[in-house]
N, C-alpha and C positions, 0 to 999 in steps of 0.2 A: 504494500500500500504506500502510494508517496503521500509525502508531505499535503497539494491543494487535497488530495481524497481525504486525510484523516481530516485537517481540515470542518471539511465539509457534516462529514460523518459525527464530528463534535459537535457542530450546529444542531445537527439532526436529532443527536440525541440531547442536546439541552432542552430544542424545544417542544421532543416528542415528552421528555422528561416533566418538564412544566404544565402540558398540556394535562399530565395525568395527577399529577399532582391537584389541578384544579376542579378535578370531578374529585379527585380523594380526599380533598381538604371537606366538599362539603359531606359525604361519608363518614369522614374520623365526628365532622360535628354531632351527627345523628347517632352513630355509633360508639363513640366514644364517653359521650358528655350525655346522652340519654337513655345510651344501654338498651338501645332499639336496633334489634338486626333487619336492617332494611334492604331485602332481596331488591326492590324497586330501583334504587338509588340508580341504577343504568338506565331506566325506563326514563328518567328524569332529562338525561343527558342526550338519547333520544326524541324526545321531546321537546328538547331547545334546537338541534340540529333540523326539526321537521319546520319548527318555527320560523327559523332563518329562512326555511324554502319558500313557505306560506303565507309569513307574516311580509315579506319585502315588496309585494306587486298591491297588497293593501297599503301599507303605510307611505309607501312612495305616490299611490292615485289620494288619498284621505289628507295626508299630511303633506307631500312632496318632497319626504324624507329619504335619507341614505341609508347605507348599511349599518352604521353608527345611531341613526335614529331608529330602526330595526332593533338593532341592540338593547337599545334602551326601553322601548315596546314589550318586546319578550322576558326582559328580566322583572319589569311591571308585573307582567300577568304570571310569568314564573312563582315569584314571589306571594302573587293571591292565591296562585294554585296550592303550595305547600301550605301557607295558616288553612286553606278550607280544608286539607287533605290532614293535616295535625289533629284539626278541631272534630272533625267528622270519623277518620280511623285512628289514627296513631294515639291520639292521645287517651284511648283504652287499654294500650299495649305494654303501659308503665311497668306494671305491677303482674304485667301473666310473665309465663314460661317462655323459653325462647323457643321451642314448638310452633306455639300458636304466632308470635311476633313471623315467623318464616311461612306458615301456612298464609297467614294472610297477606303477607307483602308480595307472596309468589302471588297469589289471587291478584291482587293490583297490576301486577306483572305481564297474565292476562287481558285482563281489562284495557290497558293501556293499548298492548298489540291490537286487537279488536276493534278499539277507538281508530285506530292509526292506520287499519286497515279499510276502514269505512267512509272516514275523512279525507283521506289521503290516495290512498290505492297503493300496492305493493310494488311500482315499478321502483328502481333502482335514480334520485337526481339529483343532477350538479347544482351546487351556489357560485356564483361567480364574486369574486373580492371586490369591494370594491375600486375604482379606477386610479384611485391615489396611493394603494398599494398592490397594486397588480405588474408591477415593475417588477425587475433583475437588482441587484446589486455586486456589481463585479467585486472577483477575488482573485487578483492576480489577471493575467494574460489574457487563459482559456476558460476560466469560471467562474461562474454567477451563479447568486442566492438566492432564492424568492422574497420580496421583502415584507410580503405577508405574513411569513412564517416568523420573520423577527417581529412582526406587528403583535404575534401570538405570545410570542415570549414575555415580551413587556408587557402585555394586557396580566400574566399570568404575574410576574415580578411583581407588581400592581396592587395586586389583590393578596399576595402574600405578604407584601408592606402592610397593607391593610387591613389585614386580619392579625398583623401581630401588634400591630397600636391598640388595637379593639381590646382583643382580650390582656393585652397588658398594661394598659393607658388607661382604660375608663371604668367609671364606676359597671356597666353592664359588661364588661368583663370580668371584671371580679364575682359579678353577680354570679355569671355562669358557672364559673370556674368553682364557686363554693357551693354552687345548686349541682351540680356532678360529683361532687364530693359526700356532703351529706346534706341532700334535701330535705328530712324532716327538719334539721336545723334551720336553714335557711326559710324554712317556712314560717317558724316559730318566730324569726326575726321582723316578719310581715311582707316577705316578697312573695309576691303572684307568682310561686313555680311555675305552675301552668300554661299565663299567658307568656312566661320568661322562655321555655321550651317550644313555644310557639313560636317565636321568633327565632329561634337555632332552627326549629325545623326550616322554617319560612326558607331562614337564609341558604340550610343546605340545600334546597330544592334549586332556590335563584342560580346559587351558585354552579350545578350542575349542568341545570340549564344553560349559561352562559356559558359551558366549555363547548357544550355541544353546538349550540350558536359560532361561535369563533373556529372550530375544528370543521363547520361543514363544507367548504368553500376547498377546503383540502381532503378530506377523508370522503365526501361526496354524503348522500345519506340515503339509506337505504334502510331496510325491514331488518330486524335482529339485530342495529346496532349498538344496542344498552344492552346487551347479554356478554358482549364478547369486553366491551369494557369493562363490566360490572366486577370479575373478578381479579381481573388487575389490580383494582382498586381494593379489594380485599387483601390481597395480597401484600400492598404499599402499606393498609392499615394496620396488618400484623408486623409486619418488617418494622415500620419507625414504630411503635409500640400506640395502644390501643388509646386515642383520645390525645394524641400531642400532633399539634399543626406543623411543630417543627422537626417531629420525625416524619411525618406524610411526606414532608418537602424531600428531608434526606433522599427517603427510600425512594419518592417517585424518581429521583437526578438519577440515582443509583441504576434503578430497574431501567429507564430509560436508556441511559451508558450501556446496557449489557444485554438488553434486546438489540440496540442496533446495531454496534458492533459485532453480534453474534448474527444477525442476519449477513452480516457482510463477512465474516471473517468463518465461518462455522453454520452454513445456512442448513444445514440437516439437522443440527441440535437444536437451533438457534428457539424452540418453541421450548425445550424444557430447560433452559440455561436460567428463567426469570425462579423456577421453582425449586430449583436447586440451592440458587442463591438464599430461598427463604429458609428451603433448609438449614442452609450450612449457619444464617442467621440464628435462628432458633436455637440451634444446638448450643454455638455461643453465648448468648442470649435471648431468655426463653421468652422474656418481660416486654422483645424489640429493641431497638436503639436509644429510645428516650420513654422517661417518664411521661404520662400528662400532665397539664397543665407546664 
């Protein structure tokens, strides 16, 4: 491999890296911090990427908006989708087994395909970037970058600056961070668990949605995309340990680095390379890479 391919291939994996990270940041929130196993969380991410298709020929004839107004539309409705979908399911799932938390998020799992199928139709389509970053960025002589994809990385850097001010800067971080800890206390003190959990779900929905929004234009969108992500992201949330933003980050950079290098250097392994990894993590450390909180 020379020098512009590795390159390249480091791009690739930082931004493939970040991208998953930002479907697993909102994961680690649900699952880490609520102790809800949410089979759905891919179905979410699928749903931001249908969005992107769906929502751009409405908001652009309604509003006269771009892909960035688009953006900001989806993570709206995103956002109401998950408080109706907390208030309505999840927020009975506190207190059962994790049994019934997986029997019913696979159920939503359903529902959503069904939805997606009826609304939509099962063909396989493209989003196109929008025109301000649908450019090259040369590297050297003979190769160029897409600069969409670095638009992707910074959107993700973004949100991981911003998510680590949140829970470490403001009172409603601390809020959370004590309510995942021990919620009958925190109850006792006179916070609204409830609606406090509300708003982590909200946000992990938003936030899933918005990968799938940003990743469509690249990865295209198609039927069964929240399933092939979804355990990836399981994956990242065992690896950086169960409930920390800043191990999701680790392990997605991690996992990212050694799928794509493993697609390019090792493409016949290159599918069990990520699971190994979790392995050889685990045995190491069984707890993950970092604490929560």
């Amino acid at each position: 491999m020379d020098l512009p391919t590795f390159l390249i291939q480091c791009l690739n994996s930082l931004q493939y890296g970040l991208l998953l990270f930002l479907v697993a940041s909102g994961l680690t929130l649900i699952f880490g911090i609520m102790g809800v196993i949410n089979l759905a969380h891919g179905s979410f991410y699928m749903v931001g990427a249908y969005m992107a298709f769906a929502l751009a020929p409405i908001v652009g004839s309604t509003f006269g908006g771009s892909f960035f107004a688009t953006l900001v539309v989806g993570v709206v409705l995103a956002t109401l989708l998950g408080y109706v979908l907390e208030w309505a399911f999840y927020s009975y799932l506190y207190e059962r087994e994790h049994l019934q938390q997986v029997l019913m998020t696979y159920g939503l799992i359903l529902v959503f395909e069904e939805l997606r199928s009826m609304l939509v139709g099962d063909d396989v389509h493209g989003v196109s970037p929008p025109a301000m970053l649908a450019g090259l960025l040369p590297l050297g002589d003979v190769m160029s970058y897409p600069v969409y994809r670095l638009f992707i990385s910074g959107v993700c850097i973004a949100l991981a600056l911003g998510m680590y001010l949140v829970f470490t800067r403001t009172r409603l971080g601390m809020m959370i961070r004590a309510g995942s800890t021990n919620r009958e206390m925190v109850q006792s003190l006179g916070v609204d668990i409830q609606f406090l959990y509300r708003i982590v779900f909200a946000a992990g929905v938003a936030i899933a949605a918005l990968a799938g929004m940003v990743a469509a234009p690249v990865s295209s969108v198609y039927p069964g995309m929240g399933g092939q992500v979804l355990i990836i992201c399981f994956v990242i949330v065992v690896i950086g340990g169960i409930g920390s933003i800043r191990g999701a980050l680790f392990a997605a950079l991690l996992i990212g680095t050694v799928d794509t290098f493993g697609k390019v250097l090792l493409p016949a392994a290159a599918g069990v390379l990520v699971y190994v990894l979790m392995a050889l993590i685990l045995i190491w450390k069984p707890q993950g890479l970092f604490k929560a909180g």
